[in-house]
KEDOKOL-763805 format. One record per atom (N, C-alpha, C): residue number from 1; residue in one letter; chain; x, y, z. Coordinates in steps of 0.05 Angstrom, whole numbers. Example, Ala and Ser with C-alpha at 12.3 -4.5 7.8 and 13.67 -1.06 7.14 Angstrom:
BEGIN
<pt num="1" residuo="a" cadena="A" c1="264" c2="-114" c3="156"/>
<pt num="1" residuo="a" cadena="A" c1="246" c2="-90" c3="156"/>
<pt num="1" residuo="a" cadena="A" c1="264" c2="-66" c3="156"/>
<pt num="2" residuo="s" cadena="A" c1="257" c2="-45" c3="142"/>
<pt num="2" residuo="s" cadena="A" c1="273" c2="-21" c3="143"/>
<pt num="2" residuo="s" cadena="A" c1="258" c2="1" c3="157"/>
This chain:
BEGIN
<pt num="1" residuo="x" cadena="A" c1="16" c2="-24" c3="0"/>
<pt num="1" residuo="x" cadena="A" c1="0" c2="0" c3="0"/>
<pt num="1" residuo="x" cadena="A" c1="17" c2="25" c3="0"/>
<pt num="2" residuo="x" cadena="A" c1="32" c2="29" c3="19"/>
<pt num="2" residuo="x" cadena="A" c1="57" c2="44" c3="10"/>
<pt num="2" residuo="x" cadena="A" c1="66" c2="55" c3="-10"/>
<pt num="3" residuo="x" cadena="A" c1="77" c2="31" c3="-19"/>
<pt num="3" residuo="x" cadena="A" c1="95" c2="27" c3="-41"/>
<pt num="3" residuo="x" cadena="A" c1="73" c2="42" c3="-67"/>
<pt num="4" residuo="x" cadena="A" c1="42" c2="31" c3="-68"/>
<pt num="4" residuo="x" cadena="A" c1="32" c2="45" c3="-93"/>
<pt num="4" residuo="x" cadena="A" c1="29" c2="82" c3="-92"/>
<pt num="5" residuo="x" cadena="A" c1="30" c2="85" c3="-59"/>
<pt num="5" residuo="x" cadena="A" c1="21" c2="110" c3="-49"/>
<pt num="5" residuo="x" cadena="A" c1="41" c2="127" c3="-60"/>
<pt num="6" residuo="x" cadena="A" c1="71" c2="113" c3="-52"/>
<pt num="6" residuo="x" cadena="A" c1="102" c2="124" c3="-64"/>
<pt num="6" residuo="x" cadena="A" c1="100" c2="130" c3="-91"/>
<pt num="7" residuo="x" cadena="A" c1="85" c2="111" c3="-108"/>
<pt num="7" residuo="x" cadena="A" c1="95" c2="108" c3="-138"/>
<pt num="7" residuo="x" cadena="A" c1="66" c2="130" c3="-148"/>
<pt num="8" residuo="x" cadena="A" c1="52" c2="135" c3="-129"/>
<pt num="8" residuo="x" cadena="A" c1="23" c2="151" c3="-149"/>
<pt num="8" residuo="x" cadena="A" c1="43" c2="179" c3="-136"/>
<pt num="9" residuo="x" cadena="A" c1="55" c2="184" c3="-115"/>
<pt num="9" residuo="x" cadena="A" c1="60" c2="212" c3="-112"/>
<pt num="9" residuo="x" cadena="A" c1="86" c2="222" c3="-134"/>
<pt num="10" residuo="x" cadena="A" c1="101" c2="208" c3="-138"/>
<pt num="10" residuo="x" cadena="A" c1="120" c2="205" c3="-163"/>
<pt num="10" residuo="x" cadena="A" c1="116" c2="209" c3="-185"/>
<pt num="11" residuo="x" cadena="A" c1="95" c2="196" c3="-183"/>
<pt num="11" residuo="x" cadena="A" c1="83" c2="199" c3="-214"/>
<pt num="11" residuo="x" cadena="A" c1="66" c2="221" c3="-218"/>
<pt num="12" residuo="x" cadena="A" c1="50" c2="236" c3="-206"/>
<pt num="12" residuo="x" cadena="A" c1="42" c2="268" c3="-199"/>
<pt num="12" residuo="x" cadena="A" c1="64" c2="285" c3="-201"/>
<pt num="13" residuo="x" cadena="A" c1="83" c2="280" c3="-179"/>
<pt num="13" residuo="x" cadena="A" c1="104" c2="302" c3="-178"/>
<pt num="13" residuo="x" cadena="A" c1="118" c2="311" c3="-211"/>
<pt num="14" residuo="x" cadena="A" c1="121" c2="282" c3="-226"/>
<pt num="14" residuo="x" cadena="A" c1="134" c2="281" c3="-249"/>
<pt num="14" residuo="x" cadena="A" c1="116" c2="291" c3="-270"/>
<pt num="15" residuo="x" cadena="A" c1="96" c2="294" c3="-274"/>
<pt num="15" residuo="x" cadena="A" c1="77" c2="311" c3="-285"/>
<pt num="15" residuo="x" cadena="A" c1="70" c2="337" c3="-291"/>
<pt num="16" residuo="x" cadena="A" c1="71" c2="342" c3="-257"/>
<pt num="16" residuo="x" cadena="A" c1="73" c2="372" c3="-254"/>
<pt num="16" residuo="x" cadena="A" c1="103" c2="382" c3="-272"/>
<pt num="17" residuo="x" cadena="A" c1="125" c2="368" c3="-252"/>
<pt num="17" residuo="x" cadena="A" c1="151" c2="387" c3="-266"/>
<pt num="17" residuo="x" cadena="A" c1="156" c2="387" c3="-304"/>
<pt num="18" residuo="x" cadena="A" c1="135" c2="368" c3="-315"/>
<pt num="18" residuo="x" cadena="A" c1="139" c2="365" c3="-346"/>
<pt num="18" residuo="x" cadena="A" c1="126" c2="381" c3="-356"/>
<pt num="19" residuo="x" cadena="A" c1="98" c2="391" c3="-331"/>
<pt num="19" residuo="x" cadena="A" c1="83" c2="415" c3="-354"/>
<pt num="19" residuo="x" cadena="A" c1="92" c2="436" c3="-370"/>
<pt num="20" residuo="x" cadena="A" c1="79" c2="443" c3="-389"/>
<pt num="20" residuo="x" cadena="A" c1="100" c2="464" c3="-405"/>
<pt num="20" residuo="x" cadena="A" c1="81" c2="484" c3="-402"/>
<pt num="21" residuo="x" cadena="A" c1="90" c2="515" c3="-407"/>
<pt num="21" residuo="x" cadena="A" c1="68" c2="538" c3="-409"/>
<pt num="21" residuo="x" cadena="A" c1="75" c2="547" c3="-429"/>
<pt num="22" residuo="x" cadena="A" c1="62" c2="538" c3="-452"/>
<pt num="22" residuo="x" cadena="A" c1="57" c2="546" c3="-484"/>
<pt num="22" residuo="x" cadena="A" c1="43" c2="565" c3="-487"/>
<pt num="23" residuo="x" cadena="A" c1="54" c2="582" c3="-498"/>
<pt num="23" residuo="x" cadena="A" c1="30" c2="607" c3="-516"/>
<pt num="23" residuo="x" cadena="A" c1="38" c2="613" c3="-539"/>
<pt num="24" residuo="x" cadena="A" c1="16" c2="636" c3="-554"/>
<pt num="24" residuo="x" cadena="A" c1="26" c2="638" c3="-579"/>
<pt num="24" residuo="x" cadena="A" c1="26" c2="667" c3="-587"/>
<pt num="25" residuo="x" cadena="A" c1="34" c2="675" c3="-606"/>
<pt num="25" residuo="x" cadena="A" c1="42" c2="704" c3="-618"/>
<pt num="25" residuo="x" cadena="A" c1="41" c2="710" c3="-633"/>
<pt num="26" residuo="x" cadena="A" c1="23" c2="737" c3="-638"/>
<pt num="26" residuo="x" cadena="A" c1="15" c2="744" c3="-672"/>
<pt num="26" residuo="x" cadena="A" c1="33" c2="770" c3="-678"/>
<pt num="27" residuo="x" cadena="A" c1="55" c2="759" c3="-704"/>
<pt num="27" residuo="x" cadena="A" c1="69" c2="796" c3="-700"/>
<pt num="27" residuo="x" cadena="A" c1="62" c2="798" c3="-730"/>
<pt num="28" residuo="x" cadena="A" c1="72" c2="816" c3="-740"/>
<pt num="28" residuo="x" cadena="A" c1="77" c2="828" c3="-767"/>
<pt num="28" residuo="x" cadena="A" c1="101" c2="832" c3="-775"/>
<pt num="29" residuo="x" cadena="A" c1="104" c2="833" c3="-801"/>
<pt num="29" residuo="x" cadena="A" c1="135" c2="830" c3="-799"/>
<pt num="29" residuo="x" cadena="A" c1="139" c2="849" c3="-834"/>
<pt num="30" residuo="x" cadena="A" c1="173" c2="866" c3="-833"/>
<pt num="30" residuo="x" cadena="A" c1="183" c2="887" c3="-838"/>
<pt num="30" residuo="x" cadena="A" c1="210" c2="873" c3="-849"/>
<pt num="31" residuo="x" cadena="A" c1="212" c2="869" c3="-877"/>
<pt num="31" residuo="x" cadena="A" c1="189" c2="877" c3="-908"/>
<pt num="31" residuo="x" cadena="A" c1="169" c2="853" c3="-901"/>
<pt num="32" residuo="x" cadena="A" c1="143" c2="865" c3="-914"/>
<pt num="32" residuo="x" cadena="A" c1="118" c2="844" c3="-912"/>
<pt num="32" residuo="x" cadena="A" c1="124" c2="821" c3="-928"/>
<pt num="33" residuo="x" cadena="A" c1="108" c2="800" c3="-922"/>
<pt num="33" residuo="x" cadena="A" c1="119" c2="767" c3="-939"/>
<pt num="33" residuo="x" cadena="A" c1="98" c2="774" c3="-973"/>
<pt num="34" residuo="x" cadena="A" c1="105" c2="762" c3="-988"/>
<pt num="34" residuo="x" cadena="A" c1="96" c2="779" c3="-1011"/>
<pt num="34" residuo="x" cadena="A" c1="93" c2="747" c3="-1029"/>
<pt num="35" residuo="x" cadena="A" c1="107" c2="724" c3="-1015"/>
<pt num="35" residuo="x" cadena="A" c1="99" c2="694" c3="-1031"/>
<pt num="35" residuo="x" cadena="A" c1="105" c2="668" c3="-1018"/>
<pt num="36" residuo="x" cadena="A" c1="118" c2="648" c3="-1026"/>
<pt num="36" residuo="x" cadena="A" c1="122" c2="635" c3="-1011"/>
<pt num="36" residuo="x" cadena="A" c1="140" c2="625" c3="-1002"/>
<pt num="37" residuo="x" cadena="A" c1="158" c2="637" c3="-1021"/>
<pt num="37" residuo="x" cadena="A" c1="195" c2="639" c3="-1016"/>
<pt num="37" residuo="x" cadena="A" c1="200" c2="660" c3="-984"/>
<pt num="38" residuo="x" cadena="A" c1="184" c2="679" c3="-985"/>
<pt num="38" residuo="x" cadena="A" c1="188" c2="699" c3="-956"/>
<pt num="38" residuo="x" cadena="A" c1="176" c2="681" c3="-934"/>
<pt num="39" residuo="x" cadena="A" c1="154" c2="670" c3="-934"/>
<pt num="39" residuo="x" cadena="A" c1="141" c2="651" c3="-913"/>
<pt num="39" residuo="x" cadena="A" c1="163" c2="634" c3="-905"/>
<pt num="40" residuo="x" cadena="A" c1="174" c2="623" c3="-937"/>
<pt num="40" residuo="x" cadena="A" c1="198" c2="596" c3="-922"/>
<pt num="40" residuo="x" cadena="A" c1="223" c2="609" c3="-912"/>
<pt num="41" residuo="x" cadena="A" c1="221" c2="623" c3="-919"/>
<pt num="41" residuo="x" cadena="A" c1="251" c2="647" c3="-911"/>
<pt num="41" residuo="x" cadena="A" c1="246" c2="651" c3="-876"/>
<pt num="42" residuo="x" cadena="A" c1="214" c2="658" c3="-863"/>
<pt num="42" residuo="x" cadena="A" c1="216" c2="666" c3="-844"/>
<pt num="42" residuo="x" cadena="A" c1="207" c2="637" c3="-828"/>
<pt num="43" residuo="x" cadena="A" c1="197" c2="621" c3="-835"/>
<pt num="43" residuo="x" cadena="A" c1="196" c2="589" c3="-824"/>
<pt num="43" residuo="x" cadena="A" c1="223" c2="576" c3="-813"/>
<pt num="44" residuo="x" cadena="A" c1="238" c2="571" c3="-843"/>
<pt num="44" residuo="x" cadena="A" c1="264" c2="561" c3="-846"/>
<pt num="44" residuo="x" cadena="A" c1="280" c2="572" c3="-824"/>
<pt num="45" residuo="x" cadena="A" c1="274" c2="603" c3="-823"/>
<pt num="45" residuo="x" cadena="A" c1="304" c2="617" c3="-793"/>
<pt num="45" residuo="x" cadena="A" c1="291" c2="609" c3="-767"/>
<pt num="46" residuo="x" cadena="A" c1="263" c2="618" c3="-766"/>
<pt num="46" residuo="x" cadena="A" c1="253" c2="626" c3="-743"/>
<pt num="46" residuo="x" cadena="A" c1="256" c2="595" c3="-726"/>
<pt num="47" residuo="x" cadena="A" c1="249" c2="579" c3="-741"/>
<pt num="47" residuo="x" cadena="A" c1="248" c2="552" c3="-722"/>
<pt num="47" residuo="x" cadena="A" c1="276" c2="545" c3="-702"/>
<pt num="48" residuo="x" cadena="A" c1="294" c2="551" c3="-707"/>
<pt num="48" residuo="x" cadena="A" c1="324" c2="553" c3="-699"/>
<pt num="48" residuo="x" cadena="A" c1="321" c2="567" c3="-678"/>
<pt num="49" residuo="x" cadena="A" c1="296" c2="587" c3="-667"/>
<pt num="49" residuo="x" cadena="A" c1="304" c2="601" c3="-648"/>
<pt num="49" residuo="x" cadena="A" c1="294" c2="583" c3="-618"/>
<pt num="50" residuo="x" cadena="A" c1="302" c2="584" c3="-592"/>
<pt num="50" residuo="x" cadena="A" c1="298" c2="573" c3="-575"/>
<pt num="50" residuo="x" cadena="A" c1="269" c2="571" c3="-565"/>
<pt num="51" residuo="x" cadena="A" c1="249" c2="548" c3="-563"/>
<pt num="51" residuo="x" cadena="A" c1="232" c2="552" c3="-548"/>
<pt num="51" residuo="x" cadena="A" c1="208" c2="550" c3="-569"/>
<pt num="52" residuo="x" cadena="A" c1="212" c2="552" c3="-597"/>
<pt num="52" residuo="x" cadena="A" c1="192" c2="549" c3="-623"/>
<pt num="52" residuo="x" cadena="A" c1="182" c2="523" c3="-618"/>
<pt num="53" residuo="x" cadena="A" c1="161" c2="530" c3="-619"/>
<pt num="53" residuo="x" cadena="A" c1="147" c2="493" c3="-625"/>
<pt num="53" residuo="x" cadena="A" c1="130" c2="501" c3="-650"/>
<pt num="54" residuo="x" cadena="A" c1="119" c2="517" c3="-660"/>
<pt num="54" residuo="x" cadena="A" c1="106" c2="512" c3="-685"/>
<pt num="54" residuo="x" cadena="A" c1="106" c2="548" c3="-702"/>
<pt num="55" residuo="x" cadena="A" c1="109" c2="551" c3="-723"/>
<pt num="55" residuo="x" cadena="A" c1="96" c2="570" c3="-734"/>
<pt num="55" residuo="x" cadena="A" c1="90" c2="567" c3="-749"/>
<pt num="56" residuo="x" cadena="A" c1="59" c2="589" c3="-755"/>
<pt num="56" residuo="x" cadena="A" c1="50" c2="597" c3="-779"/>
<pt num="56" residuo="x" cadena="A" c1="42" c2="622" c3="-794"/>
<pt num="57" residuo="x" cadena="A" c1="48" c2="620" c3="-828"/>
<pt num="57" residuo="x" cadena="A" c1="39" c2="643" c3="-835"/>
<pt num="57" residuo="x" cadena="A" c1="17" c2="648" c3="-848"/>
<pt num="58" residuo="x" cadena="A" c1="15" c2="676" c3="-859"/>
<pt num="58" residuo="x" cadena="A" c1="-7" c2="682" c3="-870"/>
<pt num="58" residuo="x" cadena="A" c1="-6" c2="711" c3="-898"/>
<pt num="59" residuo="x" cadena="A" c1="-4" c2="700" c3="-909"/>
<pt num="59" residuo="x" cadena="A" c1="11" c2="728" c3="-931"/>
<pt num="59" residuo="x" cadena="A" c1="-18" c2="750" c3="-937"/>
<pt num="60" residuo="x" cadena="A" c1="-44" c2="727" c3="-936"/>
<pt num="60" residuo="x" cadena="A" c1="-62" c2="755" c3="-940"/>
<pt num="60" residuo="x" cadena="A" c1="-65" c2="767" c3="-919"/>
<pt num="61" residuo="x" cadena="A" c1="-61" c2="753" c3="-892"/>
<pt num="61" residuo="x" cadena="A" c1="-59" c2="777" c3="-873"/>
<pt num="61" residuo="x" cadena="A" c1="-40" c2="791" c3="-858"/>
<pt num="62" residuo="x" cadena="A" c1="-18" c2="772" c3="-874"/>
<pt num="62" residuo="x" cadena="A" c1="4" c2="783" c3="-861"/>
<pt num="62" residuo="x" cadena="A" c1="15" c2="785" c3="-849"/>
<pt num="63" residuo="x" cadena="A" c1="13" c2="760" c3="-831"/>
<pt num="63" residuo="x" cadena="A" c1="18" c2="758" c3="-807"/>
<pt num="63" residuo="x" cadena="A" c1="36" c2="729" c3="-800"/>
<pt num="64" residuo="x" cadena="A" c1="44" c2="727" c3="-775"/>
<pt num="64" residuo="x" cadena="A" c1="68" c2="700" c3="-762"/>
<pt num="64" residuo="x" cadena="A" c1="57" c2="694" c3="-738"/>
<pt num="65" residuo="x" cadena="A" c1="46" c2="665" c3="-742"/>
<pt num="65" residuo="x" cadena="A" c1="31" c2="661" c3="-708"/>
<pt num="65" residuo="x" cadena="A" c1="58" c2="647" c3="-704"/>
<pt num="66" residuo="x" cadena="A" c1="70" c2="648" c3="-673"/>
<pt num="66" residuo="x" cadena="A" c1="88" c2="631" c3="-662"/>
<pt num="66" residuo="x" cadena="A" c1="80" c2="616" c3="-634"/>
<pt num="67" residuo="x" cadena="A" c1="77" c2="591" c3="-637"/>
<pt num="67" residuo="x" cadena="A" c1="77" c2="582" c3="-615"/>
<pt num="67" residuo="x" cadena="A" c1="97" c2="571" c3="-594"/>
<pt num="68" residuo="x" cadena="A" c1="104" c2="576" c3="-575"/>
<pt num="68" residuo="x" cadena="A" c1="127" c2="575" c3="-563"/>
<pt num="68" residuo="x" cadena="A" c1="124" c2="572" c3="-537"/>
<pt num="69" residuo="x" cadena="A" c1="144" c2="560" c3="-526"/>
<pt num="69" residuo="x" cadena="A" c1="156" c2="550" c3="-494"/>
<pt num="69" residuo="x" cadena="A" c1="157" c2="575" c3="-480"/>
<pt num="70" residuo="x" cadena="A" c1="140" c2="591" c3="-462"/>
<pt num="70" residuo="x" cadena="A" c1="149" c2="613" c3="-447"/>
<pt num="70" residuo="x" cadena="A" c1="174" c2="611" c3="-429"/>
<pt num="71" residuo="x" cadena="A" c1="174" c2="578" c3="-423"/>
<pt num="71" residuo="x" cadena="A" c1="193" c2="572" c3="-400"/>
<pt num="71" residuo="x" cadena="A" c1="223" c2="582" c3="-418"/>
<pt num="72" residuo="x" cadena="A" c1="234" c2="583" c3="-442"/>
<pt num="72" residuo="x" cadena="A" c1="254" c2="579" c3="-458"/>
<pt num="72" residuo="x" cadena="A" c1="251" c2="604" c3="-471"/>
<pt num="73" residuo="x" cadena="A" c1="231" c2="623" c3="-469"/>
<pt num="73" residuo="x" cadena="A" c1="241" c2="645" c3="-499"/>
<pt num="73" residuo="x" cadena="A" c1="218" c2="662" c3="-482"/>
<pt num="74" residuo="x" cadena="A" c1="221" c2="694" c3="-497"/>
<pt num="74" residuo="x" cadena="A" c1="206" c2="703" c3="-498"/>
<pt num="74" residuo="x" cadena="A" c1="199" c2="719" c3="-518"/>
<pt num="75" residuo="x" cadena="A" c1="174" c2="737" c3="-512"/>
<pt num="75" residuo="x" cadena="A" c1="163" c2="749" c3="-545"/>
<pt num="75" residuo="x" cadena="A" c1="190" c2="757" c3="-553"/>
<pt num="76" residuo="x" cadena="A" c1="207" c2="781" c3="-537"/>
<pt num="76" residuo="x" cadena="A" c1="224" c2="797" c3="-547"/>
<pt num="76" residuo="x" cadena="A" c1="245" c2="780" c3="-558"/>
<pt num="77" residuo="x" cadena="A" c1="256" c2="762" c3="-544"/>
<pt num="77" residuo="x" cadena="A" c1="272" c2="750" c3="-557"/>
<pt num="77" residuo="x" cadena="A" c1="270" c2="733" c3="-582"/>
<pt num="78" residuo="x" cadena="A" c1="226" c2="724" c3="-587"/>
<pt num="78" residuo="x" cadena="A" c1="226" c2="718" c3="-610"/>
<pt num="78" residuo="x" cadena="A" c1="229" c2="744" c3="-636"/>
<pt num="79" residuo="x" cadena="A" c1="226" c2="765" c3="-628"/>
<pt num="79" residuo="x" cadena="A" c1="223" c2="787" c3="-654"/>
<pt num="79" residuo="x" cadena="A" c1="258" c2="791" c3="-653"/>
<pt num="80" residuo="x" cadena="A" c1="268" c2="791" c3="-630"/>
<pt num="80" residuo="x" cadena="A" c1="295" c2="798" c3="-642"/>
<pt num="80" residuo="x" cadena="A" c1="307" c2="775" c3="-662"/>
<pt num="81" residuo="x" cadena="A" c1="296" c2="747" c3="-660"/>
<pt num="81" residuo="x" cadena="A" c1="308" c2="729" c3="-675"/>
<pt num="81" residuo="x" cadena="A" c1="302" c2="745" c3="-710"/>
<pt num="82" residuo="x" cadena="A" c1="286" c2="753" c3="-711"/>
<pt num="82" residuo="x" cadena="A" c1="271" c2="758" c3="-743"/>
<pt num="82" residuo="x" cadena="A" c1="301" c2="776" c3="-748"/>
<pt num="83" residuo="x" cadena="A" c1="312" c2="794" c3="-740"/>
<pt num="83" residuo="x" cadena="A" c1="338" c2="806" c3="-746"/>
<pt num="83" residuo="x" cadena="A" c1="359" c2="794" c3="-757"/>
<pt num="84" residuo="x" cadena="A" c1="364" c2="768" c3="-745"/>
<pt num="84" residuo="x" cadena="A" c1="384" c2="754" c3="-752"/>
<pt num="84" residuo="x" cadena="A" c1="375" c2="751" c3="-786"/>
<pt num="85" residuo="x" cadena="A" c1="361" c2="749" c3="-792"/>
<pt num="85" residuo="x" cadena="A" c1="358" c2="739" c3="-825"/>
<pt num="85" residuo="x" cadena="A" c1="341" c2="759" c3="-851"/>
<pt num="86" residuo="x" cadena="A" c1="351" c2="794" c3="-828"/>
<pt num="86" residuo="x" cadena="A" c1="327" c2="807" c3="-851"/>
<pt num="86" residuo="x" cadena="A" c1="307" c2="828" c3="-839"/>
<pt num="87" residuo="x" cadena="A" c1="296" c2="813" c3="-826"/>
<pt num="87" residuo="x" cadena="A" c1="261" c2="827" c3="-823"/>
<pt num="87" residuo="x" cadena="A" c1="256" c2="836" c3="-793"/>
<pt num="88" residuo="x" cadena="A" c1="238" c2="858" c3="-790"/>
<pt num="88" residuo="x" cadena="A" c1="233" c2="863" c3="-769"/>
<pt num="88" residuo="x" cadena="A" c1="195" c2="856" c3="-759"/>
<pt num="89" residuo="x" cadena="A" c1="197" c2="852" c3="-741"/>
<pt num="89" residuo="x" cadena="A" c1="178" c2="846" c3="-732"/>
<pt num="89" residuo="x" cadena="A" c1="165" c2="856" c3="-706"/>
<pt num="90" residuo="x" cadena="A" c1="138" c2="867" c3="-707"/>
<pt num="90" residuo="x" cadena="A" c1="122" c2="869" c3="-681"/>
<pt num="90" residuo="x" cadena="A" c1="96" c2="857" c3="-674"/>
<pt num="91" residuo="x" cadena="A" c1="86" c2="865" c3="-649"/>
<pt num="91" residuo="x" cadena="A" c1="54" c2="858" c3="-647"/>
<pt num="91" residuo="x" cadena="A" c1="44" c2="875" c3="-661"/>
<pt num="92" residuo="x" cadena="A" c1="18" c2="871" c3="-673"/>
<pt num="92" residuo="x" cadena="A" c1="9" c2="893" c3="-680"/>
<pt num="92" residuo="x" cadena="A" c1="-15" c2="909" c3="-662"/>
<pt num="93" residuo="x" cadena="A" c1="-18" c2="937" c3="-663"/>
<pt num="93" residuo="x" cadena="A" c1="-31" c2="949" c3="-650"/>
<pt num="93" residuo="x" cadena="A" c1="-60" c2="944" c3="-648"/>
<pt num="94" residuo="x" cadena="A" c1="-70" c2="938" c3="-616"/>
<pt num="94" residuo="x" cadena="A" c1="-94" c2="927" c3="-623"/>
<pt num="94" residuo="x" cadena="A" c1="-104" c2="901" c3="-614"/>
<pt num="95" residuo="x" cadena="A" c1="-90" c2="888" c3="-626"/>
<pt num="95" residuo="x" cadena="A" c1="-82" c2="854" c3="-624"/>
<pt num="95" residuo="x" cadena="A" c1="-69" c2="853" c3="-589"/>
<pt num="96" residuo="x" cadena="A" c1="-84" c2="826" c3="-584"/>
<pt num="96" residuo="x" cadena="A" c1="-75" c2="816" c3="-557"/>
<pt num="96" residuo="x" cadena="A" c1="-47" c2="802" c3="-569"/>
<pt num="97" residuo="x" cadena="A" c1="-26" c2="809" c3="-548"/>
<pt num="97" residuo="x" cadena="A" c1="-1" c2="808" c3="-562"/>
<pt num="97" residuo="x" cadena="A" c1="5" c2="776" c3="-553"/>
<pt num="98" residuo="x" cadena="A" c1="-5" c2="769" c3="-531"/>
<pt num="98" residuo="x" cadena="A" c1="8" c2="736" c3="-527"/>
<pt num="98" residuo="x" cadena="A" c1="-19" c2="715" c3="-518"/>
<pt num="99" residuo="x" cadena="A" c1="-30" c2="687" c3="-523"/>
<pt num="99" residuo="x" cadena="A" c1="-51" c2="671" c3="-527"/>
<pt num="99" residuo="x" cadena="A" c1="-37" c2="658" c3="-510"/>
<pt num="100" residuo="x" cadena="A" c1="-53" c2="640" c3="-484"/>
<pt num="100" residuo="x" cadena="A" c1="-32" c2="630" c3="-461"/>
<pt num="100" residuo="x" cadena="A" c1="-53" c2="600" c3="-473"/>
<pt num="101" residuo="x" cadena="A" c1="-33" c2="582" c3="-477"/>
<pt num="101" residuo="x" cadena="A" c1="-51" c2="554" c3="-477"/>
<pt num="101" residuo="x" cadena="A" c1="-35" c2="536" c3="-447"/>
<pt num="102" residuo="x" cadena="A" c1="-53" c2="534" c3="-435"/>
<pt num="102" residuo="x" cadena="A" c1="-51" c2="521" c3="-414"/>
<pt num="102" residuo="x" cadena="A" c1="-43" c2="493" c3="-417"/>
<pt num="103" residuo="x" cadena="A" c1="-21" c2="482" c3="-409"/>
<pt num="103" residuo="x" cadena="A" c1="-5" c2="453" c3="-420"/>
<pt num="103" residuo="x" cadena="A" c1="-3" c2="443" c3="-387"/>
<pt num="104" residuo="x" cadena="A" c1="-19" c2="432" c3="-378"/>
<pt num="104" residuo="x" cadena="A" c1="-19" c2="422" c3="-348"/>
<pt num="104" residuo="x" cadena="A" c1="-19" c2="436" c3="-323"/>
<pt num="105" residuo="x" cadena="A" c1="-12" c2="462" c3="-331"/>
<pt num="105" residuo="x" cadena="A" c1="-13" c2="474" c3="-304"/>
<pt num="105" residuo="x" cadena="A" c1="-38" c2="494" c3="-298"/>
């Protein structure tokens, strides 16, 4: 009885510490994507940056959702990545700048 009591609190504890706190990010980005060579241009770099788990674009609106590890990156440090290869990027005005998806906690 113990022993399962030991192995269910273990097994909780190890749960908790794996949750992740994912959110996501809508910026705009400076020069605008204009096909699909710019999309792969900003896919291809951006993924390399710490903490990316998914992005997507959108050329009619123009936009870069990023979903990402809060625990590992943050917004600023995702827009400064867009520098490394070119482009600048912000939230846009208006827009809720960060989407919190709750990953266990």
């Amino acid at each position: 009885m113990k022993r399962n009591l030991f192995l269910s609190l273990l097994m909780f504890a190890s749960m908790a510490v794996s949750a992740k706190d994912i959110r996501k990010v809508t910026v705009t980005t400076t020069p605008q994507m204009h096909c699909e060579a710019c999309e792969n241009k900003i896919k291809n770099n951006l993924r390399f940056e710490k903490g990316v788990k998914m992005i997507a674009t959108d050329i009619e609106k123009q936009t870069v959702v990023i979903t990402y590890d809060a625990d590992k990156t943050t917004v600023e440090k995702l827009i400064k990545g867009f520098e490394k290869f070119g482009y600048k990027a912000r939230v846009p005005e208006g827009k809720q700048g960060e989407i919190r998806e709750d990953k266990g906690r």
